[in-house]
C-alpha beads as a LAMMPS data file, in Angstrom:
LAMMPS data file: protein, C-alpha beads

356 atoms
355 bonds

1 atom types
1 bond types

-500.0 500.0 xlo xhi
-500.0 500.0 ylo yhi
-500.0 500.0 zlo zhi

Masses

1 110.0

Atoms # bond

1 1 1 -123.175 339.097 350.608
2 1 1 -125.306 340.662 353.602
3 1 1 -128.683 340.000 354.073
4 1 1 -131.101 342.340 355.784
5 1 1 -134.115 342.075 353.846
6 1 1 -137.479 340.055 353.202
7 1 1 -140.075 339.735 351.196
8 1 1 -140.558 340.486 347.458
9 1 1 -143.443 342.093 346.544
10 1 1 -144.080 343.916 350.556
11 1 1 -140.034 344.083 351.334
12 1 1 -138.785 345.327 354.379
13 1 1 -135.115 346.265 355.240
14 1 1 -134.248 346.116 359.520
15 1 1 -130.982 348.081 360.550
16 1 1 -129.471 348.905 363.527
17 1 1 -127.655 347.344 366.663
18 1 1 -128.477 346.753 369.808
19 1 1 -126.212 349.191 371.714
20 1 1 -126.301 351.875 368.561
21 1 1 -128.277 355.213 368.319
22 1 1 -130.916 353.590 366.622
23 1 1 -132.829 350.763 364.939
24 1 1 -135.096 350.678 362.348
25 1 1 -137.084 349.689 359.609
26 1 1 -137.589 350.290 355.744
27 1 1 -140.697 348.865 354.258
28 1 1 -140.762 349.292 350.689
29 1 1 -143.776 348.423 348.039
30 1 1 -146.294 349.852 350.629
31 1 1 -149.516 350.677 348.436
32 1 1 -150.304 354.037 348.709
33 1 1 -153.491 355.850 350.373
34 1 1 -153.559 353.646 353.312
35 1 1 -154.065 355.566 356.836
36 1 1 -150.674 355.453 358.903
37 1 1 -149.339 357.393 361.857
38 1 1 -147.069 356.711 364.573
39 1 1 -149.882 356.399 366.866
40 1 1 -151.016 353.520 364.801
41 1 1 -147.718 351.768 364.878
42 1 1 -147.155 352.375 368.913
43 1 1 -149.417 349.603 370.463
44 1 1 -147.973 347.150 368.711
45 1 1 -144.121 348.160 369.933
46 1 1 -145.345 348.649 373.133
47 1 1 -146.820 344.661 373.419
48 1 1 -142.898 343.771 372.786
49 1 1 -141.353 346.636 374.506
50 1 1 -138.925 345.160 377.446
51 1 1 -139.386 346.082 381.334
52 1 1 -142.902 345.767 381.174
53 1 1 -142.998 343.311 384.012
54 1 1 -140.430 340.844 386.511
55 1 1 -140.321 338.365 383.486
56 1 1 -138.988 340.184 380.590
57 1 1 -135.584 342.149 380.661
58 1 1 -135.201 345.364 383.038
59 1 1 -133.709 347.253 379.971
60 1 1 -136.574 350.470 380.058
61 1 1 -136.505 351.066 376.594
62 1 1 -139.653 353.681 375.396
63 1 1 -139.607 352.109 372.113
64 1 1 -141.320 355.470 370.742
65 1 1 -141.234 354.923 366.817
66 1 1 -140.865 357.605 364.369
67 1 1 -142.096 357.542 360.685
68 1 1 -139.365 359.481 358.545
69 1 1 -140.605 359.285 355.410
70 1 1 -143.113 357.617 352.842
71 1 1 -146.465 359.702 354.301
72 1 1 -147.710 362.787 353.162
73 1 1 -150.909 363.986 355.305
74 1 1 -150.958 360.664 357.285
75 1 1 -151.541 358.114 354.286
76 1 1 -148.664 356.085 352.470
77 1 1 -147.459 358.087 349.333
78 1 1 -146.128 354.030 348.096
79 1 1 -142.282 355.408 348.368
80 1 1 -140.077 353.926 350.757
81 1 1 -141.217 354.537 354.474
82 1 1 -138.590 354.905 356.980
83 1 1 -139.224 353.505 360.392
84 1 1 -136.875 354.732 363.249
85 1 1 -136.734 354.135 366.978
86 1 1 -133.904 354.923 369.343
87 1 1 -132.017 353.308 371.965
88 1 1 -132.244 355.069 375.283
89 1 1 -130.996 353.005 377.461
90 1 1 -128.266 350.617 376.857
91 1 1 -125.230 349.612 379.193
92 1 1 -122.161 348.164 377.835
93 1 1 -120.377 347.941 380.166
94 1 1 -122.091 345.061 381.542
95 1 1 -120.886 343.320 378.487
96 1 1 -116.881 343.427 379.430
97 1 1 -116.633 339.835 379.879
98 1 1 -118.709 339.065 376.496
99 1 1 -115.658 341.488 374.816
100 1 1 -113.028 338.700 376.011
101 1 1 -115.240 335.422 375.219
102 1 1 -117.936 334.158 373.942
103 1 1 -121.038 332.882 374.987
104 1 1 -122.348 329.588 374.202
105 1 1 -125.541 329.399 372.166
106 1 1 -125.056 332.795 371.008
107 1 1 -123.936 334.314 367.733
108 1 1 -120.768 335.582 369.097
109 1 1 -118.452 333.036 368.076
110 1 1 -120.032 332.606 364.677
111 1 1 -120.354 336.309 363.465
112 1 1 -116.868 336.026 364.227
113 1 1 -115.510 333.717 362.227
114 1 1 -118.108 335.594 359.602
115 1 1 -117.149 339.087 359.981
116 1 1 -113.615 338.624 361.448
117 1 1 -114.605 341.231 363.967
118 1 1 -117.835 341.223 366.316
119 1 1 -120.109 344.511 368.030
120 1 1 -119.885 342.506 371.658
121 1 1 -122.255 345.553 372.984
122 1 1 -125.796 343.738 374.035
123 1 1 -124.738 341.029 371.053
124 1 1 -124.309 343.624 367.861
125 1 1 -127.127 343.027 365.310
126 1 1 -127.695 339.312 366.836
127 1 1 -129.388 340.707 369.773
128 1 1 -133.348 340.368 370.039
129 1 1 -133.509 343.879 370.211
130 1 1 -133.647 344.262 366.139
131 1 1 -137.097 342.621 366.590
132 1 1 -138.464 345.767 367.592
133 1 1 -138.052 346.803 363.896
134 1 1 -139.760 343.893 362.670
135 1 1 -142.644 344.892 364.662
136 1 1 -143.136 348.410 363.529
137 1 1 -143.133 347.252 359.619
138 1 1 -145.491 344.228 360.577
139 1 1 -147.792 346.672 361.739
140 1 1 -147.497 348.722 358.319
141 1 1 -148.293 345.224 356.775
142 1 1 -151.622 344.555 358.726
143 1 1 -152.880 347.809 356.583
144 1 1 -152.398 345.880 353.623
145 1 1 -154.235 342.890 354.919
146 1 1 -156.927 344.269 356.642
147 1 1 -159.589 341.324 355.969
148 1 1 -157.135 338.829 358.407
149 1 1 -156.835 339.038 361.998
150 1 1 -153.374 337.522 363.225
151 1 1 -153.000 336.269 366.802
152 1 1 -150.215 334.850 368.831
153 1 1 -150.069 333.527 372.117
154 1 1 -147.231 331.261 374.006
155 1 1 -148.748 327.853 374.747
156 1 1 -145.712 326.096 376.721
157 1 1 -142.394 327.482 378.763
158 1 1 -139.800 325.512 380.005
159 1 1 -141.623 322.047 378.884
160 1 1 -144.906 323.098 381.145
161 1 1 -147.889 323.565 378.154
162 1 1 -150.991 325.295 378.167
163 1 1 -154.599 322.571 378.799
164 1 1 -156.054 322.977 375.058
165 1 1 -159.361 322.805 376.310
166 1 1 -158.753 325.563 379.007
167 1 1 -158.156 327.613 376.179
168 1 1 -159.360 331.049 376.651
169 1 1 -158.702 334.392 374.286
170 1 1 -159.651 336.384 376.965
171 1 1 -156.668 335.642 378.986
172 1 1 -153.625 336.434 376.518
173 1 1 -153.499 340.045 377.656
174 1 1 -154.755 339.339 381.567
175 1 1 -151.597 338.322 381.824
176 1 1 -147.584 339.285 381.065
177 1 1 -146.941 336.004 379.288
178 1 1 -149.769 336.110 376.404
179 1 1 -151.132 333.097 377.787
180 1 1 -154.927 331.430 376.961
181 1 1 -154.986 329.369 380.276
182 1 1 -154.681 331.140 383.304
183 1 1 -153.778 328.040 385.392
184 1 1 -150.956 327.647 382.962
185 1 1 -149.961 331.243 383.762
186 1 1 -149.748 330.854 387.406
187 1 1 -147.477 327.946 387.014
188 1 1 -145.160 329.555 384.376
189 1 1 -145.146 332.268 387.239
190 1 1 -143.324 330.255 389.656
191 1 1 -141.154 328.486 386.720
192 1 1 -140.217 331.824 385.620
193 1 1 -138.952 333.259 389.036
194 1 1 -137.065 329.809 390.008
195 1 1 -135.293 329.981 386.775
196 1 1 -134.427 333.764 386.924
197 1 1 -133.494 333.568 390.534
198 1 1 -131.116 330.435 389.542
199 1 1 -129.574 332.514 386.753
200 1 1 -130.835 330.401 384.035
201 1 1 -133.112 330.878 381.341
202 1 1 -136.182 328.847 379.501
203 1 1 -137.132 327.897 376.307
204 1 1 -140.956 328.597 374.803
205 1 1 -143.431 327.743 372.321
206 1 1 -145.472 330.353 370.481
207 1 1 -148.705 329.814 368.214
208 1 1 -149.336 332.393 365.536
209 1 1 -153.270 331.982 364.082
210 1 1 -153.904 333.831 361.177
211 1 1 -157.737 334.107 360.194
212 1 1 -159.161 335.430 357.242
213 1 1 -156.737 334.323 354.564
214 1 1 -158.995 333.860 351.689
215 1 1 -157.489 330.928 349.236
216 1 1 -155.714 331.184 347.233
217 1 1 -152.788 333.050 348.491
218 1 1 -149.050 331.581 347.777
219 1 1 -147.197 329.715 345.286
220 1 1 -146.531 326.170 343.901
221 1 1 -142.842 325.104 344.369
222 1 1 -140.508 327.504 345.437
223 1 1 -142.258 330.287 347.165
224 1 1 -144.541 327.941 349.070
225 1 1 -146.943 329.987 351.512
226 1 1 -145.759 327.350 354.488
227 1 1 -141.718 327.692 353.368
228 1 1 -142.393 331.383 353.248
229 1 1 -143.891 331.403 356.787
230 1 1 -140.995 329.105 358.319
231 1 1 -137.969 330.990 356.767
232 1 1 -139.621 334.349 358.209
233 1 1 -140.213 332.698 361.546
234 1 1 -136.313 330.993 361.316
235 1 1 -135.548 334.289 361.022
236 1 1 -136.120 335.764 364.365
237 1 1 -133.316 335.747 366.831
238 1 1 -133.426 332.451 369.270
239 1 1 -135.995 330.785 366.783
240 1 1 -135.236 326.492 367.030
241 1 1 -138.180 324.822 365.486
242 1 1 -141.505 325.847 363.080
243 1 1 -144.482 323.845 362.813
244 1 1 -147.320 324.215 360.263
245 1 1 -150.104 323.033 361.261
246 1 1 -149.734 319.348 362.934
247 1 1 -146.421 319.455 362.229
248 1 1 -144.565 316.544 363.169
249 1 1 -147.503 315.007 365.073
250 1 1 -148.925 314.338 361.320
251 1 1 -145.558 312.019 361.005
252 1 1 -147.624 309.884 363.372
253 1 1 -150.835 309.514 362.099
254 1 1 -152.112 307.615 359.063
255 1 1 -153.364 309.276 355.740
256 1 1 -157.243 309.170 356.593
257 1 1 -156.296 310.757 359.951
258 1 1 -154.020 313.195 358.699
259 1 1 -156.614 314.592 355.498
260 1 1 -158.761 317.050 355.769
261 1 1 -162.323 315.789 354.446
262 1 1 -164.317 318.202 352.517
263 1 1 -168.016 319.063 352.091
264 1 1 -169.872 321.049 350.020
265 1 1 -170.441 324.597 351.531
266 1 1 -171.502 327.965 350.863
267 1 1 -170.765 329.455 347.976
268 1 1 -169.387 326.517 345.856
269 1 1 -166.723 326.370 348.120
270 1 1 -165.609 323.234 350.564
271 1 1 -166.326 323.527 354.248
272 1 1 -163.158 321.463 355.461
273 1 1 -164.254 319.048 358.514
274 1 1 -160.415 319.683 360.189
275 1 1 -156.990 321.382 359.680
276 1 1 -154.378 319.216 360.059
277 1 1 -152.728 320.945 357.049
278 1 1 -152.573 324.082 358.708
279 1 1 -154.287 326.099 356.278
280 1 1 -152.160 325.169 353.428
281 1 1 -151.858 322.945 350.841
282 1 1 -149.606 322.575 347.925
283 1 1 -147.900 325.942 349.122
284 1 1 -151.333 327.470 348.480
285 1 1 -153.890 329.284 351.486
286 1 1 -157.419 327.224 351.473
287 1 1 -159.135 329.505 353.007
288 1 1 -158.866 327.891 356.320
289 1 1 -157.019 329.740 359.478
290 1 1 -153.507 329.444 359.077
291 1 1 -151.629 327.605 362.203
292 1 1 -147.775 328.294 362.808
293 1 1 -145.799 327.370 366.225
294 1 1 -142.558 328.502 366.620
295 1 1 -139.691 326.767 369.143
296 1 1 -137.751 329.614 371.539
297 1 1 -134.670 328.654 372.510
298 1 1 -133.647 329.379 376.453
299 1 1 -131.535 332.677 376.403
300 1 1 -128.248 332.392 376.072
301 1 1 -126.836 335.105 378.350
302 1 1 -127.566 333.732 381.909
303 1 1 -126.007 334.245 385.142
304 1 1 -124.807 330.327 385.432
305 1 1 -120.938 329.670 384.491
306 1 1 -120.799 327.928 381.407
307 1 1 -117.473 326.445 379.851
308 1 1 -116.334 328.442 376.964
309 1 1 -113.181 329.950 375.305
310 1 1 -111.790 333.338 374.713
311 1 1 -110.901 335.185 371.284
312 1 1 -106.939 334.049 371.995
313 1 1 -108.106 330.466 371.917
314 1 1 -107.971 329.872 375.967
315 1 1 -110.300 327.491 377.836
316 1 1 -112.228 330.116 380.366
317 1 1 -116.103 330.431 381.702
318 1 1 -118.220 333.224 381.034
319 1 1 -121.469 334.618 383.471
320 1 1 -123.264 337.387 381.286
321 1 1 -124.484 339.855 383.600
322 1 1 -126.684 342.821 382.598
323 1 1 -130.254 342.624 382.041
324 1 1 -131.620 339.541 380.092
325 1 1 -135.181 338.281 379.300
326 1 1 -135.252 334.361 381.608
327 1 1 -137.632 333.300 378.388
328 1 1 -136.429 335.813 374.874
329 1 1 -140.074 333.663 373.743
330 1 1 -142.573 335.393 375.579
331 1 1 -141.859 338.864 373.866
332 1 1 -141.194 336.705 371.354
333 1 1 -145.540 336.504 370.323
334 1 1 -145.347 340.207 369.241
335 1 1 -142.500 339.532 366.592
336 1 1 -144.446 336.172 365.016
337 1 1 -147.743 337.905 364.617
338 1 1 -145.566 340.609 362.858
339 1 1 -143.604 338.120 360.697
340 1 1 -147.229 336.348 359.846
341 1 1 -148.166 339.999 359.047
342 1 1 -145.119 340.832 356.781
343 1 1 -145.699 337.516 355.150
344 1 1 -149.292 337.655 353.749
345 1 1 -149.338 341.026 353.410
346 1 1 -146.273 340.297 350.725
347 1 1 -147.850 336.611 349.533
348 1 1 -151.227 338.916 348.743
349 1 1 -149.746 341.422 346.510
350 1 1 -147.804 339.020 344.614
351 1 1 -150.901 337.198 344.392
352 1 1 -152.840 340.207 342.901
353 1 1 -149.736 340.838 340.432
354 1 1 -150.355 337.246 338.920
355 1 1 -153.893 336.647 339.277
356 1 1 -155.473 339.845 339.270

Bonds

1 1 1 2
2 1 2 3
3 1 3 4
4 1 4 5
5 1 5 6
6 1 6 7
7 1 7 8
8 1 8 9
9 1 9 10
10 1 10 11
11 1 11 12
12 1 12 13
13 1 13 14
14 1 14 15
15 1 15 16
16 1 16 17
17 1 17 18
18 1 18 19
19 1 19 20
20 1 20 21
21 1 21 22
22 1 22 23
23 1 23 24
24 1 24 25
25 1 25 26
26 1 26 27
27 1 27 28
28 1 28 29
29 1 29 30
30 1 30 31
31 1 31 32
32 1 32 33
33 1 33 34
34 1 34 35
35 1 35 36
36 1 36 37
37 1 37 38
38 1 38 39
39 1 39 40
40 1 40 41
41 1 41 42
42 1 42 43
43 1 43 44
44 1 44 45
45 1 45 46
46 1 46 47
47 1 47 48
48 1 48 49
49 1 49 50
50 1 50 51
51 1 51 52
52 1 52 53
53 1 53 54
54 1 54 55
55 1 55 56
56 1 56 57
57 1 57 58
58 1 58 59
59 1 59 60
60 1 60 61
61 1 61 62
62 1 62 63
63 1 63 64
64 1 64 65
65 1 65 66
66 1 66 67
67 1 67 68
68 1 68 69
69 1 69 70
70 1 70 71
71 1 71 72
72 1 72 73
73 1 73 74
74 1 74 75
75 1 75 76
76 1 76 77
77 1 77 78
78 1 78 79
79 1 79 80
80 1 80 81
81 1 81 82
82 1 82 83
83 1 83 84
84 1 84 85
85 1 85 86
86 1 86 87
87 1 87 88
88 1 88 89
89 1 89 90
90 1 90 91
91 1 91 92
92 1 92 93
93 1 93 94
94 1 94 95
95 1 95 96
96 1 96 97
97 1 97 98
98 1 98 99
99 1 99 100
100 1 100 101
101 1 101 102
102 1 102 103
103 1 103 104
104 1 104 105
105 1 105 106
106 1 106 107
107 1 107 108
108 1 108 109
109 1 109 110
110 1 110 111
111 1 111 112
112 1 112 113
113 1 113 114
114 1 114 115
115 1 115 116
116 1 116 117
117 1 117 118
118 1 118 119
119 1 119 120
120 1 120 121
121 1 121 122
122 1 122 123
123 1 123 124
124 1 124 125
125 1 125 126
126 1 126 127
127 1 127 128
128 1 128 129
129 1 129 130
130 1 130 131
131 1 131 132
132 1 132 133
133 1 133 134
134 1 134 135
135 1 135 136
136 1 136 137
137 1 137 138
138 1 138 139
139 1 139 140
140 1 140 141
141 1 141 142
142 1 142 143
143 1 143 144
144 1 144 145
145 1 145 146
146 1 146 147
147 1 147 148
148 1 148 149
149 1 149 150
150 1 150 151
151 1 151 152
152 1 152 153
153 1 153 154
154 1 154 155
155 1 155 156
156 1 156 157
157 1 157 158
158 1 158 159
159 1 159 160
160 1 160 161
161 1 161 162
162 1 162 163
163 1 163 164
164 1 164 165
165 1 165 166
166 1 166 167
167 1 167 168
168 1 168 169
169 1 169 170
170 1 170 171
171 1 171 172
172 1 172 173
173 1 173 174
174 1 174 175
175 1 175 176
176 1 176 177
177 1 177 178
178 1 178 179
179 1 179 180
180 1 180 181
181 1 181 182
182 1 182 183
183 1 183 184
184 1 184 185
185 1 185 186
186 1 186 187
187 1 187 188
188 1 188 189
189 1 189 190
190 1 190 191
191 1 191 192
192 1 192 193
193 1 193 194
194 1 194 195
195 1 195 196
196 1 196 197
197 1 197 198
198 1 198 199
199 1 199 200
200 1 200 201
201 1 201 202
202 1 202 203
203 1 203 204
204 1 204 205
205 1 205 206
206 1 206 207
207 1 207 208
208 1 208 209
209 1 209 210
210 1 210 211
211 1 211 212
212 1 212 213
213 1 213 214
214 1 214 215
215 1 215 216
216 1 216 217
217 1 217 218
218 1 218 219
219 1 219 220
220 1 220 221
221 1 221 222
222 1 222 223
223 1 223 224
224 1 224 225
225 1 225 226
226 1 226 227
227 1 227 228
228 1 228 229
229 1 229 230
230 1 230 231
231 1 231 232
232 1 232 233
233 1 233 234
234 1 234 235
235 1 235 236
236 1 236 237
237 1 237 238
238 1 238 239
239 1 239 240
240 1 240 241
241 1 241 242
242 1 242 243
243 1 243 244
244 1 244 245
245 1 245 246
246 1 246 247
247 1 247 248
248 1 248 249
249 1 249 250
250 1 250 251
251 1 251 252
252 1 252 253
253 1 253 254
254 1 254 255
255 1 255 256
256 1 256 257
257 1 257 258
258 1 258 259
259 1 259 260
260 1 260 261
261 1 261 262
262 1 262 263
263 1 263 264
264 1 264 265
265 1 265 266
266 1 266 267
267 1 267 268
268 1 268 269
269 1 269 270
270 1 270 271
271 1 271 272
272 1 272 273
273 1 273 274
274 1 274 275
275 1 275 276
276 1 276 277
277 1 277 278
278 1 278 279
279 1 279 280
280 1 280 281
281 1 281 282
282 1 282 283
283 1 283 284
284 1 284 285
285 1 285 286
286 1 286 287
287 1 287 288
288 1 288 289
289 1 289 290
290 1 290 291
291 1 291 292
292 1 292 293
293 1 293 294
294 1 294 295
295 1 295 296
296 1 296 297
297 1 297 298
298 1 298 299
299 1 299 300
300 1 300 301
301 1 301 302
302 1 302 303
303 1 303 304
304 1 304 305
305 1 305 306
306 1 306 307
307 1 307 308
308 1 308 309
309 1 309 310
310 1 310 311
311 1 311 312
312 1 312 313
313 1 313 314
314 1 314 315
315 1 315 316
316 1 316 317
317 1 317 318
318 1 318 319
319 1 319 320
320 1 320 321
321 1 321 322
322 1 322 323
323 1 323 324
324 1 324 325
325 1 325 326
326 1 326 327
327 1 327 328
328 1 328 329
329 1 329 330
330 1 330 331
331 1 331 332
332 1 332 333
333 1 333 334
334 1 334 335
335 1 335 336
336 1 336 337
337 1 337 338
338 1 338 339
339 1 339 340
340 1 340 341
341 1 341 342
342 1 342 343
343 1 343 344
344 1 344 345
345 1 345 346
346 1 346 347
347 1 347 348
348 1 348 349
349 1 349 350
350 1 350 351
351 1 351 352
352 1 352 353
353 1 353 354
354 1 354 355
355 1 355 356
């Protein structure tokens, strides 16, 4: 059995491959009324789009989105809507030598032995490029949930991390690697351009704050708010680790460290004195912002030789030329703010089905 989609009550379908005609998106369960146009949709593509600077892939890909159906004078008739971007500017020819073996770390091997057969063109339907999709129906999902604001930013590359109290919001889009500390940016500068220049790649970490969640949202058990938020975020292409909240930092501290005391506040509800939990407790939103960090992997197509084998079972080494991102995480802020998006948009209307 394939699958391609998420959610339950929001669900969204991706489709496409990297070297295709197209990609694309169906969100279905869209309430209906809301205000949505392609011009809407386009800033958030273009935050993700590649060749925007030295540090993401040269690939020049427009990323111009078209809505194809589910609108009728710009608001969301609550049918399907069809989300569809092309691909203007792929070369596969530089993949020749990923057509004879694979690469380690990727999906080629394993979709593979899956499939029996593999689309070796830019890495088929395993290729980071089917994020774009995810972005243009997270942005249909921030209609739904207009009361939260949702904000990533990377906080470490290549094992260099941001200075929390440097912290400043200001700086995520000063810069190309949506970065709070702009010391931390210079350095990941240099990082970057050594590790590019070496024909190697590094690994990131991305933090994804949601704020505005009121409590309340999620389920008990089996359709936790925090499972929900790490199986979309597991989800994305490259994606190691997830983290809510402390994460395994609250495997080191002791229970009246790691609880979140309450007061009584405003309107009969607690004022919380920290958030170690993240946000979440018991699967359930408590009203506090919601904190999710997500581990990159380094990219797996690099310019260094790296032992592999071919399809006929032969020892051989493989350099992937073309046009790769050095760190698939920085773009990689976009597509978690849209996953977080996709999420609570879907974790609100289920909540409204059961509660009211």
């Amino acid at each position: 059995m394939s699958f391609n989609s998420f959610g339950r009550a929001f669900r969204f379908s991706t489709w496409g491959e990297s070297h295709g005609p197209a990609i694309g998106a169906v969100v279905d369960g869209c309430p209906p009324g809301l205000a949505l146009s392609e011009a809407g949709i386009q800033p958030w593509l273009d935050r993700r789009r590649p060749g925007t600077s030295r540090f993401t892939t040269q690939r020049q890909e427009p990323d111009r989105v078209r809505i194809l159906s589910g609108t009728f004078e710009g608001r969301t008739t609550g049918t399907p809507i069809s989300l569809m971007i092309d691909n203007v500017d792929a070369r596969s020819k530089d993949y020749s030598e990923v057509s004879k073996a694979y690469r380690p770390g990727h999906a080629d091997f394993a979709y593979e032995a899956k499939y029996g057969l593999r689309d070796w063109r830019g890495g088929g339907r395993a290729s980071a490029r089917e994020t774009a999709a995810r972005v243009a129906a997270g942005a249909v999902a921030r209609l739904v949930i207009p009361e939260v604001t949702i904000r990533a930013y990377v906080v470490e590359i290549g094992g260099d991390a941001i200075n929390r109290p440097a912290f400043d919001e200001a700086e995520i889009d000063a810069n190309p690697f949506f970065c709070p500390d702009r010391a931390a940016a210079a350095r990941w500068e240099a990082l970057l351009d050594g590790a590019r220049k070496s024909g190697s790649s590094l690994g990131a970490v991305v933090e994804c704050r949601a704020e505005g969640v009121p409590p309340g949202w999620g389920a008990p058990v089996y359709a936790k708010l925090d499972a929900e938020l790490a199986a979309a975020a597991m989800s994305v292409n490259a994606v190691k680790g997830v983290e809510i909240g402390d994460g395994f930092a609250a495997a080191r501290l002791r229970g009246e460290e790691n609880a979140d005391p309450m007061r009584p506040g405003d309107g009969g509800r607690p004022e919380f004195l920290s958030n170690h939990a993240g946000g979440i407790a018991g699967g359930i939103s408590t009203g506090q912002p919601i904190l999710l960090r997500v581990a990159f992997k380094p990219t797996s197509s690099i310019l260094t030789p790296v032992e592999t084998v071919t399809a006929g079972g032969e020892a051989a080494e493989i350099v992937t030329t073309g046009r790769h991102d050095p760190c698939v995480g920085i773009r990689g802020a976009p597509v978690v703010e849209a996953m977080m998006a996709l999420v609570l948009a879907d974790q609100k209307l289920l909540h409204r089905a059961q509660c009211g």
